[in-house]
C-alpha positions as CSV (number, residue, x, y, z in Angstrom):
1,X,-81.9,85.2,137.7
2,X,-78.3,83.7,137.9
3,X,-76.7,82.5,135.1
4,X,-73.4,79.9,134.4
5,X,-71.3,79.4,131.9
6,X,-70.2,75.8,130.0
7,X,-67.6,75.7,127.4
8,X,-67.8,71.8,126.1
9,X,-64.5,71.3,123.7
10,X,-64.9,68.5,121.3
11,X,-62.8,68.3,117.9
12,X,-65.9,68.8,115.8
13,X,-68.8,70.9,115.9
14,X,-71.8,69.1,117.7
15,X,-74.9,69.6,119.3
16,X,-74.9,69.8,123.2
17,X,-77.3,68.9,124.8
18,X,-77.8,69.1,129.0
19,X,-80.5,67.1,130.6
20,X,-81.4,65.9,127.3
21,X,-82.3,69.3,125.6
22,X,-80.4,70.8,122.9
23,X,-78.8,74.3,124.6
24,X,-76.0,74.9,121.6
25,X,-72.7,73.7,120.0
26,X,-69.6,72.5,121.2
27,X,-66.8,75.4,121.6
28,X,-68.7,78.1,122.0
29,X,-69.6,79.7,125.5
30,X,-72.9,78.1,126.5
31,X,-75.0,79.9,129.1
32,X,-77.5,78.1,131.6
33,X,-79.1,78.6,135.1
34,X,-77.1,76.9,138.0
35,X,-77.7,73.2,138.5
36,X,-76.6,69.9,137.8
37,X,-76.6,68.7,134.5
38,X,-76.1,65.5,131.8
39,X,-73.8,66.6,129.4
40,X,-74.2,64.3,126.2
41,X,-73.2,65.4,122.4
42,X,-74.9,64.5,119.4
43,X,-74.3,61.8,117.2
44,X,-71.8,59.2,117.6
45,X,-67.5,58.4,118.1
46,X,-66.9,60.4,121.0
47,X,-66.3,59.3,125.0
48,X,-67.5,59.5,127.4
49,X,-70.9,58.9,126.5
50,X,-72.3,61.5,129.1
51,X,-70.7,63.4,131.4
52,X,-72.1,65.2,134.7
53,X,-71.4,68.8,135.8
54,X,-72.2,71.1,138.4
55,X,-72.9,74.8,137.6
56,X,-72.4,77.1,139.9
57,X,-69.8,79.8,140.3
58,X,-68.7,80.1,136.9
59,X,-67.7,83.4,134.5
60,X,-67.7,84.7,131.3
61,X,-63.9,84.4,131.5
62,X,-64.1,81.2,134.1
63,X,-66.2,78.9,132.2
64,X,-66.8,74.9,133.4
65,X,-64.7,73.2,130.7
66,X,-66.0,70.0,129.8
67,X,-63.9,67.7,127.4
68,X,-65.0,65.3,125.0
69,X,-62.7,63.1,123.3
């Protein structure tokens, strides 16, 4: 089985979780099979309040950056 990778920056550490399952924290390299996904954090003050990515051809070193503000 394939793998991606998905690095989601945010200034604090939070849950991330894709398609509404928790998968790991913010700024650390997160690792998932290719697909589309719902990127939402836990808790609250943060935008957007979702966002959606595509995996597929990503890296280790070329990760899909998601940002969080």
């Amino acid at each position: 089985m394939a793998f991606e990778y998905l690095l989601v920056n945010f200034r604090d550490n939070r849950m991330v979780r894709a398609n509404d399952v928790p998968v790991g924290v913010t700024n650390h390299i997160l690792i998932l099979p290719p697909g589309d996904y719902v990127i939402t954090l836990e808790g609250e003050g943060f935008t957007p309040d979702h966002q959606n990515v595509e995996l597929d051809g990503t890296s280790p070193v070329r990760p899909n950056v998601t940002i969080f503000t």
